[in-house]
ROLUM-159985 format. One record per residue: residue in three letters; x, y, z negated of N, C-alpha, C, CB in turn. Coordinates in steps of 0.02 Angstrom, whole numbers, plus 50000, padded with zeros to 5 digits. Each point is the difference from the previous one (the first is absolute). Glycine has a CB too. Layout:
N
ALAXYZXYZXYZXYZ...
END
This chain:
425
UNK557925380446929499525001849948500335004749950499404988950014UNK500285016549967500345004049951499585000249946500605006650076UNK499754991149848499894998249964500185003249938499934992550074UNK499765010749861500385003649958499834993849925499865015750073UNK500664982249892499834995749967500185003549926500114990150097UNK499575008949847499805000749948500034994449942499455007550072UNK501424989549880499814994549975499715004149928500924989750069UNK498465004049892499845003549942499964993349970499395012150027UNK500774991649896500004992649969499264994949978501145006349954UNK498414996850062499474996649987499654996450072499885008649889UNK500254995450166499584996650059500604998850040498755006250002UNK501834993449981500544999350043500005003850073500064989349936UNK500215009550113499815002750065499395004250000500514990650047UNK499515016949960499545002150049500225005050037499204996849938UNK500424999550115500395001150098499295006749998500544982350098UNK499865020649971499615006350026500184998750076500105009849889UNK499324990350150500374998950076499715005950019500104986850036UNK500395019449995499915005450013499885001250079500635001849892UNK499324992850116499634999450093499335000549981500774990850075UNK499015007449893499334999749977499615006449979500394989349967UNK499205014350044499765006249982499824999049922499565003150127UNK499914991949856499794999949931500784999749970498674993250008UNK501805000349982500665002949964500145002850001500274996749995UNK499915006750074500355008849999499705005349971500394998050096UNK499215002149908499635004249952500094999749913499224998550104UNK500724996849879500094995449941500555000549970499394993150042UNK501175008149987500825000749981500065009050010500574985550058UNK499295017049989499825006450001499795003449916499594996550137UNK499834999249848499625004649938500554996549945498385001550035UNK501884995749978500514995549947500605004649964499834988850083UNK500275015749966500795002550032499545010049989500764985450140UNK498405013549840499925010749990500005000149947499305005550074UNK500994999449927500355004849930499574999649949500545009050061UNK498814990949937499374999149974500104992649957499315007450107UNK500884986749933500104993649991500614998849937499574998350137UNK501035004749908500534997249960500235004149928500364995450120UNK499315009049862499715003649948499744993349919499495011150128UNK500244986249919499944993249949500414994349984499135002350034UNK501544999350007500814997549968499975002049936500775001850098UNK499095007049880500265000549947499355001149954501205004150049UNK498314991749946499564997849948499884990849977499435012450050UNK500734987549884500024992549991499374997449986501095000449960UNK498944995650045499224996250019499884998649920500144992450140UNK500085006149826499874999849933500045003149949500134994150035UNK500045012749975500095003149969500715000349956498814999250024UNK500945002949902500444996949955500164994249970499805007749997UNK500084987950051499904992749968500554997450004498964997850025UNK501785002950001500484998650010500535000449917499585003950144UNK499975000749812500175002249941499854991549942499585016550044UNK500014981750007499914991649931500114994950065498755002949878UNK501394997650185500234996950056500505002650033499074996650007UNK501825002149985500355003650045499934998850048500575001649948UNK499044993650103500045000050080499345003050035500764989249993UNK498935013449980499335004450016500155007050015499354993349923UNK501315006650132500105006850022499795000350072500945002049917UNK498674993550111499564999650072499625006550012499784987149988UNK500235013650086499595006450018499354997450017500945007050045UNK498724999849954499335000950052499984997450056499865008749964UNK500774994450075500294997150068499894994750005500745005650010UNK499644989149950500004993650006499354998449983501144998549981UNK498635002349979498984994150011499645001250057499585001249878UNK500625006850136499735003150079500114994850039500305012149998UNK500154986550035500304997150036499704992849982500995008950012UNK499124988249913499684992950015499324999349988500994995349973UNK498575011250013499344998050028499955001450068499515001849900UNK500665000750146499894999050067500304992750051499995013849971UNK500614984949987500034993250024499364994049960501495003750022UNK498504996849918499454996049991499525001950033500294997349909UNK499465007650092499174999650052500184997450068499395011349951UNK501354989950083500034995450054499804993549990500795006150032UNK499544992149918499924992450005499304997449980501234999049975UNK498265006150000499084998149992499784998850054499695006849920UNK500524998550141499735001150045500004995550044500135008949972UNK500594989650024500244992250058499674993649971501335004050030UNK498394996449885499634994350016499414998849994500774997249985UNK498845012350032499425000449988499794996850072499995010249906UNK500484992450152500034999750072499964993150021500645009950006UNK499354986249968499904993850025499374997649980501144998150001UNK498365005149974499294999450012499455005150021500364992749927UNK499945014650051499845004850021500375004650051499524997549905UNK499855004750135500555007450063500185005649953499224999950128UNK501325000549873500195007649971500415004750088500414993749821UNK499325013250177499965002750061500665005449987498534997950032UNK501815004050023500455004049985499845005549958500414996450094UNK499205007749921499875003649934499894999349930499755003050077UNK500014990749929499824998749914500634998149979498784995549997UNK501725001250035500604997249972500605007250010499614984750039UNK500315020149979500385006150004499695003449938500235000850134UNK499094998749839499725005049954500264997249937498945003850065UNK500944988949923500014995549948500915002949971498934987350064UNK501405009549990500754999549989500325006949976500044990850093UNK499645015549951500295004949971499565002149930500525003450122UNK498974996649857499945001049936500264995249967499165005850015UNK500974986249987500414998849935500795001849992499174990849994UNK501175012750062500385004450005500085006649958499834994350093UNK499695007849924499895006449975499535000549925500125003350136UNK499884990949819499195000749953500135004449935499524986950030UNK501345012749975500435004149932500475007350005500114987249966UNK499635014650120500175005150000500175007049976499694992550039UNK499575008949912500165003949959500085000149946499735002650056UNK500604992249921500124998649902500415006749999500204984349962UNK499885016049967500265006349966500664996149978498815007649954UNK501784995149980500384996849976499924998449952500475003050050UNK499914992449916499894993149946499184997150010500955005949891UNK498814990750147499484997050020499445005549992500474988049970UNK499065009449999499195002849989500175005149939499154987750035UNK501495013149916500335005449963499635006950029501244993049983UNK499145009750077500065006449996499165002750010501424999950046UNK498374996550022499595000550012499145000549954501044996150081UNK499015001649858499545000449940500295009549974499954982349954UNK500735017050048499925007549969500055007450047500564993149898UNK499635005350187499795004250034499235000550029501174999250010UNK498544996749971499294997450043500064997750062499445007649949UNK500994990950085500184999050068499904994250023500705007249989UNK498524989750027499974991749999500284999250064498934996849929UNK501504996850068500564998650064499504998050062501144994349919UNK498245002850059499824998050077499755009350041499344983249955UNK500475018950008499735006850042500725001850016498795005249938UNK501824996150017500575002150057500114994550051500645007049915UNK499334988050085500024993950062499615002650058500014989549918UNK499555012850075499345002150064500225007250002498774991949974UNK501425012250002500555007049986500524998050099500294999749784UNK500234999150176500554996250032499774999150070500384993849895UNK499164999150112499694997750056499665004950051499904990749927UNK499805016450007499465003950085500455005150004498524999049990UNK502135002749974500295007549991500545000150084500075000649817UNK499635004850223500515000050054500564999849987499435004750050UNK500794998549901500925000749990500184996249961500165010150011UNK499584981749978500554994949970499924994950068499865001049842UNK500864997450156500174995050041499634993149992501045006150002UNK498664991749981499624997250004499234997750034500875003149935UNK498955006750062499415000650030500235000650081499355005749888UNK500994995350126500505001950068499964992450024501005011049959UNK499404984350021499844992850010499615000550014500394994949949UNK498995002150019499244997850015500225004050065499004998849878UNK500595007550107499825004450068500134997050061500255009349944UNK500624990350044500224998050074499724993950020501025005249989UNK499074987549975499704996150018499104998050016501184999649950UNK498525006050004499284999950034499875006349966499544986850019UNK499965017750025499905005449954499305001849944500785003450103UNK499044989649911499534998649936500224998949928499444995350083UNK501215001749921500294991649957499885006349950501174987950062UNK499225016949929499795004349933499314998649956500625008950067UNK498934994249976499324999049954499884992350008499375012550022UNK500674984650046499974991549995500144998349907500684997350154UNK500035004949844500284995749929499705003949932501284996050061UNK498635010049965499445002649929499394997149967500295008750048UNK499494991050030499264995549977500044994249978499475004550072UNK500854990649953500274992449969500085002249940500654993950088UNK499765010349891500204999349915499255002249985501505003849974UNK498254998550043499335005849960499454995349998500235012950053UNK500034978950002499254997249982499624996749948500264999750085UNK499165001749919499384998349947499834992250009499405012950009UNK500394985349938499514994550009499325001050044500494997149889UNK499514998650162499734999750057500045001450040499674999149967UNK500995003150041500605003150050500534996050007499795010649971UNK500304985749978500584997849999500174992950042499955006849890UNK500524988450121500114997050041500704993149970499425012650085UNK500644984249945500464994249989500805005150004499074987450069UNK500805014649968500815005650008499825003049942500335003850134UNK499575002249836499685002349914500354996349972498835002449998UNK500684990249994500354994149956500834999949987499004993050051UNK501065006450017500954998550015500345002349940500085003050133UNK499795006549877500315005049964499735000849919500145005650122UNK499174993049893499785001249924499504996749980500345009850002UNK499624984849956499654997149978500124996249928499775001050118UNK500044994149854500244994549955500514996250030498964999249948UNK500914999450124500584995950015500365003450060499434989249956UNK500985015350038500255003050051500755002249986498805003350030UNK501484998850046500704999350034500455004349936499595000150156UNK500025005249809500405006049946500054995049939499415013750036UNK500074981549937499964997549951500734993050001498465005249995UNK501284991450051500604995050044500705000649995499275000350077UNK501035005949952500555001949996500365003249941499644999850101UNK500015005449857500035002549926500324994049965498915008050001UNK500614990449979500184992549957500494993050013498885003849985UNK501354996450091500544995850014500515004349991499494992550074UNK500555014149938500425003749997500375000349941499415004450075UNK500035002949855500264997849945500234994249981499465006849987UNK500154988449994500164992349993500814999550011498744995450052UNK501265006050019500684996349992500715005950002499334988050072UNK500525020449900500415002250005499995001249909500005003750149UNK499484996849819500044999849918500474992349998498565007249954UNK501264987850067500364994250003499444996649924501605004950067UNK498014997749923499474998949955499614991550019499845015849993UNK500104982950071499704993650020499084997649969501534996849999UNK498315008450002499575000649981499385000150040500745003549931UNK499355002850145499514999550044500094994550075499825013149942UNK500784980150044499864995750060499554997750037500594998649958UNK499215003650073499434994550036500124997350077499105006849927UNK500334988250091500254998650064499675003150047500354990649969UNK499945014550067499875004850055499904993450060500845013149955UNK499324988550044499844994750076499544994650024500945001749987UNK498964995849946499234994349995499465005950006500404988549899UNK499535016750058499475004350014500055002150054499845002649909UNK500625000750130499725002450082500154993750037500325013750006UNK499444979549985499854997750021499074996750012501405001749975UNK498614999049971499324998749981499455008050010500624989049900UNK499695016650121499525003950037499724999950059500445004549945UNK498995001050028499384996350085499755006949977499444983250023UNK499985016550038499695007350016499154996649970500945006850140UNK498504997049853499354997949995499615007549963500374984749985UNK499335015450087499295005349983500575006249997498814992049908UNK501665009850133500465002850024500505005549898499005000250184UNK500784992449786500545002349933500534994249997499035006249916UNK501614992950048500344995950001499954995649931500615007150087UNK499184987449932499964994149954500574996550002498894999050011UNK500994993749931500544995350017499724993849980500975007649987UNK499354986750053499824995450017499934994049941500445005250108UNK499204988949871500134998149937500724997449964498854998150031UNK501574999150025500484997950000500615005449951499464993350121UNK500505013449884500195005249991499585000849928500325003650133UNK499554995549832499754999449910500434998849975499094996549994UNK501375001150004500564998149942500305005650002500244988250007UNK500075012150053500425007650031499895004249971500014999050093UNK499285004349896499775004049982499975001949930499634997450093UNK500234995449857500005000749937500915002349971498744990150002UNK501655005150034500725003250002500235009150001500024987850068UNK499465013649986500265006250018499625005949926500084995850170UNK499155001849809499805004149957500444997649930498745002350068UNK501464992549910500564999349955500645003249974499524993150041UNK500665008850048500615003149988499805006249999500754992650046UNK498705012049978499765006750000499895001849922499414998850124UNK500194995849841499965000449920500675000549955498974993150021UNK501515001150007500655001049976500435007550008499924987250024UNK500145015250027500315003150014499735006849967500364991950091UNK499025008249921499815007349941500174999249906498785002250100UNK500954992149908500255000449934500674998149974498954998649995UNK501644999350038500554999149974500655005750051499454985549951UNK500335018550103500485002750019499415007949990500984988650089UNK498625011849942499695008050015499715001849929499584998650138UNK500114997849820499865002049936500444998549969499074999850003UNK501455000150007500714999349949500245004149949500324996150086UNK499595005149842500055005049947500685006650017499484988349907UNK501255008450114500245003950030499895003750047500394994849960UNK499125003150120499805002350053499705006349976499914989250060UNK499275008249905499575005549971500335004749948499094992250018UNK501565006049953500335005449942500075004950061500794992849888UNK499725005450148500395004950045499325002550040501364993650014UNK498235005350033499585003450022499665003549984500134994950033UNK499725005349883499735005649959500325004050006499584995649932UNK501135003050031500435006949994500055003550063500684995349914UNK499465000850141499985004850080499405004949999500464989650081UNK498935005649899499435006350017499905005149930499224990950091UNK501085008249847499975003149944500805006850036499324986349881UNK501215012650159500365004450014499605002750065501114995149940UNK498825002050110499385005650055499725004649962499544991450075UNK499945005349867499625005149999499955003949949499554994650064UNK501225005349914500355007849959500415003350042500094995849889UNK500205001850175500415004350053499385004650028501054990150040UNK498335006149942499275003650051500015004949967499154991950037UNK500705005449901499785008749938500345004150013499794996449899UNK500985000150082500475007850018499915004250052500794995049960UNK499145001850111499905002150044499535005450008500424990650018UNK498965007149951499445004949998500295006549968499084990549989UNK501115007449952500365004649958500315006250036500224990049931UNK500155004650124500555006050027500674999449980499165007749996UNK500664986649965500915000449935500224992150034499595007149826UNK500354990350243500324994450024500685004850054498654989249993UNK502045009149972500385003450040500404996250041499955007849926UNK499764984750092500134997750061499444994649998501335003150016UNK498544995550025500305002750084499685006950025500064986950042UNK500225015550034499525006350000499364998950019500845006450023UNK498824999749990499225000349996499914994350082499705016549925UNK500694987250112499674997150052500184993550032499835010850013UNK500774983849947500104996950009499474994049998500965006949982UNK499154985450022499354995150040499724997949891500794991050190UNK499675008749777499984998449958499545003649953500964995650040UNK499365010149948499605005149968499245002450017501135002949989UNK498694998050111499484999850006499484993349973500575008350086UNK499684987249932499624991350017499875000349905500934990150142UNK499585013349798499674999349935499365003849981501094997949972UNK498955007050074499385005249990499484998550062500815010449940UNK499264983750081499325000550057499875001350060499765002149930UNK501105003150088499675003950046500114994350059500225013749951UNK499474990050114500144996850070500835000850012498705003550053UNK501504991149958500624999350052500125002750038499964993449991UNK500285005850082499994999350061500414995250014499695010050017UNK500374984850047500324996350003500524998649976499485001250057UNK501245003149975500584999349978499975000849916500475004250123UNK499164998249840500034999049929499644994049966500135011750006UNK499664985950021499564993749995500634994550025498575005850035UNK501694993750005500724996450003500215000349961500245000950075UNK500045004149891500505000349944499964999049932500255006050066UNK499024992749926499654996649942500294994249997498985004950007UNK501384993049949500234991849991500215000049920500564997350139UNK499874997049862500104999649920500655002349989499274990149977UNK501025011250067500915003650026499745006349950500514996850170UNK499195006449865499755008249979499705000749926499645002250130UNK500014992249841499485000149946500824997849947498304995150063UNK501995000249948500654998849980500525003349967499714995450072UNK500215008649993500625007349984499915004249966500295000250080UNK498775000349910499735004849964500194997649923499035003350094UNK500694991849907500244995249908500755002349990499284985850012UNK501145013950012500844997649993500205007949983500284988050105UNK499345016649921499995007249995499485001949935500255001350141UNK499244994949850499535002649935500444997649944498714998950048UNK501494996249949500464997949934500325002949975500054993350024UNK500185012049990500725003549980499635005950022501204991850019UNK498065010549981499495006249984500055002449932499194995850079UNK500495011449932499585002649934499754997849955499855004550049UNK499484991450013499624997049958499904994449955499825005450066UNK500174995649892500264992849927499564992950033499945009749849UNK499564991050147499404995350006500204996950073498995007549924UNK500864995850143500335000250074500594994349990499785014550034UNK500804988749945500764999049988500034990549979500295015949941UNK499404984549979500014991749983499564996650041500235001249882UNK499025000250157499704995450038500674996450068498585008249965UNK501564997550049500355000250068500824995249969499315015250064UNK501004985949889500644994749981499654994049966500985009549977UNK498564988650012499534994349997500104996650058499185005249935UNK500474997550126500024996650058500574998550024499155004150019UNK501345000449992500674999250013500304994249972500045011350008UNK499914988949928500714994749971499474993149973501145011749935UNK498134990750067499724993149990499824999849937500634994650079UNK499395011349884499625001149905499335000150021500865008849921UNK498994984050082499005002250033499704997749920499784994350175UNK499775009249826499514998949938499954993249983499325009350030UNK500684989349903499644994249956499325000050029500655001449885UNK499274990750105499234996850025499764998949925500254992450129UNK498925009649841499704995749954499604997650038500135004749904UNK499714988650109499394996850024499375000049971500734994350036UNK498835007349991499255002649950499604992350039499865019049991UNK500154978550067499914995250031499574996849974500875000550036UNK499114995149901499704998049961499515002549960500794995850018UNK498965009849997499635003249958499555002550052500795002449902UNK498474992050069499355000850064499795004450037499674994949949UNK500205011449983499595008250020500465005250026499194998949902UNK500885003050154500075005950006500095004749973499684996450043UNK499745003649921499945007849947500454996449937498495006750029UNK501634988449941500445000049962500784999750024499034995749940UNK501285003350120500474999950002500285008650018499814985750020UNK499475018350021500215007049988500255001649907498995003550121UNK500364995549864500025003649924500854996749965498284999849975UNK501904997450054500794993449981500475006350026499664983250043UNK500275019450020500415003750048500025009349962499514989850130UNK499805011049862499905006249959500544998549927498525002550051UNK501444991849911500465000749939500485002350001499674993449972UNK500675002450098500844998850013500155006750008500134988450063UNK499335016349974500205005950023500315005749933499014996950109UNK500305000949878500145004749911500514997649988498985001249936UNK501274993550049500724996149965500565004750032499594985649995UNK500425014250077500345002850047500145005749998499654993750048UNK499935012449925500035006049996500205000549930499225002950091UNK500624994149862500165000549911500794999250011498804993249927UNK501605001750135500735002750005500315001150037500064996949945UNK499685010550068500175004350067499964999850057500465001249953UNK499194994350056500004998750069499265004850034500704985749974UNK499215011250095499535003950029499444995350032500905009350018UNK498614991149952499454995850027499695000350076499795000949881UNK500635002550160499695000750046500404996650060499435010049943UNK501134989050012500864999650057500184993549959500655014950032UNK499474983449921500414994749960499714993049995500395009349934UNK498904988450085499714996850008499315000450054500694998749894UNK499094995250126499484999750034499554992150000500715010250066UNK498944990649954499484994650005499714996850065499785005749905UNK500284990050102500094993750070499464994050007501325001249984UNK498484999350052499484995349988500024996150079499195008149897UNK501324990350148500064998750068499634992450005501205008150020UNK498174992050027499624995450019500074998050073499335003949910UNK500394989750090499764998450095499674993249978501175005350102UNK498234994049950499534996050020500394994350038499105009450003UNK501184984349973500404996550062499814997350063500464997949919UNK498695000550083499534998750014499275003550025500764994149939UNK499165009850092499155003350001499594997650033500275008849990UNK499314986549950499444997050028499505003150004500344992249972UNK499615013749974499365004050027499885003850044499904999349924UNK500034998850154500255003350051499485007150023500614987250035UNK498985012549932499335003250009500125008749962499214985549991UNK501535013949935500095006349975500805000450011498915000549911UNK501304996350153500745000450000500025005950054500414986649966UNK500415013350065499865006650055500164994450032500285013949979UNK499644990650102499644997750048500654994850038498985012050007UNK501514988349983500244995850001500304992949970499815009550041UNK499814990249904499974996249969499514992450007500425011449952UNK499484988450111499324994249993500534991450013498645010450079UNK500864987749880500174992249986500254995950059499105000449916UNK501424996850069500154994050026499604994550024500715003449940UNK499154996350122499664996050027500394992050037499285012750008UNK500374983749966500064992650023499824994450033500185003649943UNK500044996150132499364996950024500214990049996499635014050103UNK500084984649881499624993449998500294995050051498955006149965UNK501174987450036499924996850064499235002550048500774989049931UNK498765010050019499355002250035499845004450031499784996249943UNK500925008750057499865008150021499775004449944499634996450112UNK500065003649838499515003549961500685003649954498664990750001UNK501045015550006500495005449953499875000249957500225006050050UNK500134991749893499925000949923500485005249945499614987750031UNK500325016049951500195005449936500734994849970498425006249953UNK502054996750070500744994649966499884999549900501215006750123UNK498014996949855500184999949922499504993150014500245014849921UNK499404982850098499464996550024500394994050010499225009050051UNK501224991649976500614992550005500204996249963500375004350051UNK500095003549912500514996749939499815002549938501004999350068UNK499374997949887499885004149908500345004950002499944991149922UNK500625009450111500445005849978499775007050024500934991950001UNK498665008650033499945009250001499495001349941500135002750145UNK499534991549821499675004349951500374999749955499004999250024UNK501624995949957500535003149956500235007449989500284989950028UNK499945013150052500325003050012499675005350043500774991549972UNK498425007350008499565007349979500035004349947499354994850046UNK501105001449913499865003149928500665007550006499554984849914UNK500485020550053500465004650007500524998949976499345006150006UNK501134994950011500684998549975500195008349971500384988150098UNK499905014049837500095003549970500315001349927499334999650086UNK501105003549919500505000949935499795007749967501154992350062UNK498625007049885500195006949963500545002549974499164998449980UNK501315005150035500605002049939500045008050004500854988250014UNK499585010049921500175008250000500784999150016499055005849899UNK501345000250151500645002149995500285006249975499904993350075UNK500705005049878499915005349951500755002150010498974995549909UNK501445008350082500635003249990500524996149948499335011150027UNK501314986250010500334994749946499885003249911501124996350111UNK499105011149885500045004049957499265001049931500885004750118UNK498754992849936499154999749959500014995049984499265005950050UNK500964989149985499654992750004499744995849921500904999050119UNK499625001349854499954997849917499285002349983501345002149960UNK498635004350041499435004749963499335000950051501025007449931UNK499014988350132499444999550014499824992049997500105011650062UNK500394983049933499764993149972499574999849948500934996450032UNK499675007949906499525001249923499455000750007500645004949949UNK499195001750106499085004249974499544992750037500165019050030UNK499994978150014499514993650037500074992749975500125006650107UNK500364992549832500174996649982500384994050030499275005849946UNK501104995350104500364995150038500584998450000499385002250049
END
């Protein structure tokens, strides 16, 4: 038997048996250039800045959402047929679902416009990435095969869908055991294993069984925890401002004409202005390159550029005021407008020296009717059989309907005093 083994610290063992066409294939897309490109993007971004062990890749969740959807599948399979194709389509998209992230997470990608799933389906139909070559060889559909899977709609969609994307699915699963236990935060534990146990198939979407309710309330607990004590983390959101407050003055310049590195046609410089890639520059997009660019802007021309960029570097991330507490919206802008004035009355620059944050998530979407389409409710079936709405069960999803959301402002150590004063904090 030939065997390629893979230890990781969250799913321990995962085996590849390369006698096997679906594995071989599978270790194949593991090993294209396209793939291992996501070594050098961290899955968390800057979060390693208020967590030192949050230096995990893309790679790595890649990898353990495709072993978790294995393990849905094996115990979807013991009540339902899953057919070689569906279990080749399923497996390689949760393989492939983060293909095209940009660098420092969902960062760059807000200030190039470049939403990662369209480069993912990019990647997948483009003849000249190794990737699309894969598929090909192994079927010469699997390309558009795996396009359309990602592209499906409600009333298209299917228990495999579910696997990859849903409320309760293989990306969500693995994320959160992951972080969890590489922030060392202990925050998103849950028990994996009681829940894919308690999955079942019905009316060809994936439910779960009643037995599997506790599991579940566990797992939306730690999803609530984990946003609000590691991903909405005041350090996390300082530093991710400033990343996208330095993008998108490397952009201006650029436009300008007055960005004197990197060059024009390098992956960096195009991907700030929009343009198309081509493969091999789309590889070289990572956080290595976005990195080098900072370590090089610091010791720039540009004044404004220069301190965002030795911010990130040495870790001078902006002061937090928490506005949190303060109901209206429009008053915590008009709070944010003061600070600004405060901000500019000493020297500073209202456009660069502070910003305003308002990072939300739904832990819960019960209103499945204005959610997206992958979003539909948790279903529960009954001893009786009868499928019931998992908010319909328990109390906690209408807890944890409600939005979870912080207002603050982050302001420049240098302001900070004089923008507490103007908001009174």
């Amino acid at each position: 038997m030939a065997e390629k083994i893979i230890r990781d610290p969250v799913h321990d063992v995962i085996a590849f048996r390369t006698d096997h066409a679906l594995d071989r294939l599978l270790f194949g897309l593991l090993n294209a250039a396209e793939f291992q490109r996501l070594r050098r993007i961290l899955q968390l971004g800057m979060t390693h800045l208020a967590y030192p062990g949050a230096t995990h890749s893309r790679y790595a969740h890649s990898l353990g959402v495709l072993e978790t959807a294995r393990k849905m599948l094996c115990h979807i399979e013991r009540h339902t047929a899953v057919s070689d194709e569906q279990r080749t389509l399923c497996l390689v998209s949760a393989l492939l679902h983060d293909l095209g992230h940009g660098p420092f997470s969902h960062v760059f990608e807000r200030v190039s416009h470049f939403p990662h799933e369209k480069l993912t389906l990019r990647v997948i139909q483009d003849p000249d990435s190794e990737v699309h070559r894969l598929l090909w060889q192994h079927d010469r559909l699997l390309p558009e095969k795996v396009a359309a899977f990602f592209g499906a709609r409600d009333g298209q969609r299917t228990f495999l869908n579910d696997v990859i994307s849903s409320q309760l699915d293989a990306d969500r699963f693995d994320y959160l055991l992951r972080d969890n236990h590489m922030t060392g935060s202990r925050y998103g534990q849950f028990d994996l294993q009681w829940l894919l146990h308690a999955l079942d198939v019905e009316s060809n979407r994936l439910v779960v069984t009643g037995k599997g309710a506790s599991a579940i309330e566990d797992y939306l607990h730690a999803r609530y925890n984990m946003y609000r004590n590691v991903y909405f983390h005041k350090v996390v959101r300082s530093a991710e401002g400033m990343v996208r407050l330095a993008l998108q003055r490397a952009k201006r310049l650029a436009v300008q004409d007055r960005l004197t590195w990197p060059p024009r046609e390098s992956s960096t410089h195009k991907a700030l202005l929009g343009q198309r890639l081509s493969i091999e520059q789309f590889t070289d997009l990572d956080d290595v390159a976005v990195n080098y660019c900072f370590k090089l802007w610091s010791t720039g021309d540009d004044a404004t550029l220069a301190r965002l960029c030795r911010g990130l570097l040495f870790r001078k991330v902006y002061k937090t005021i928490d506005l949190s507490h303060v109901p209206d919206p429009a008053d915590a802008r008009a709070m944010f407008d003061r600070a600004a004035d405060a901000v500019e009355r000493t020297g500073g620059d209202r456009h660069y020296d502070l910003f305003y944050d308002e990072p939300a998530d739904t832990p819960y979407v019960t209103d499945v009717e204005h959610a997206d389409d992958d979003q539909t409710d948790i279903l529960i079936r009954g001893r009786d059989g009868v499928l019931t709405p998992f908010a319909r069960t328990s109390p906690l999803p209408k807890a944890l309907g409600e939005r979870l959301m912080f207002r603050r402002i982050h302001v420049a150590p240098e302001h900070a005093g004089a923008a507490r004063g103007a908001v009174g904090s």
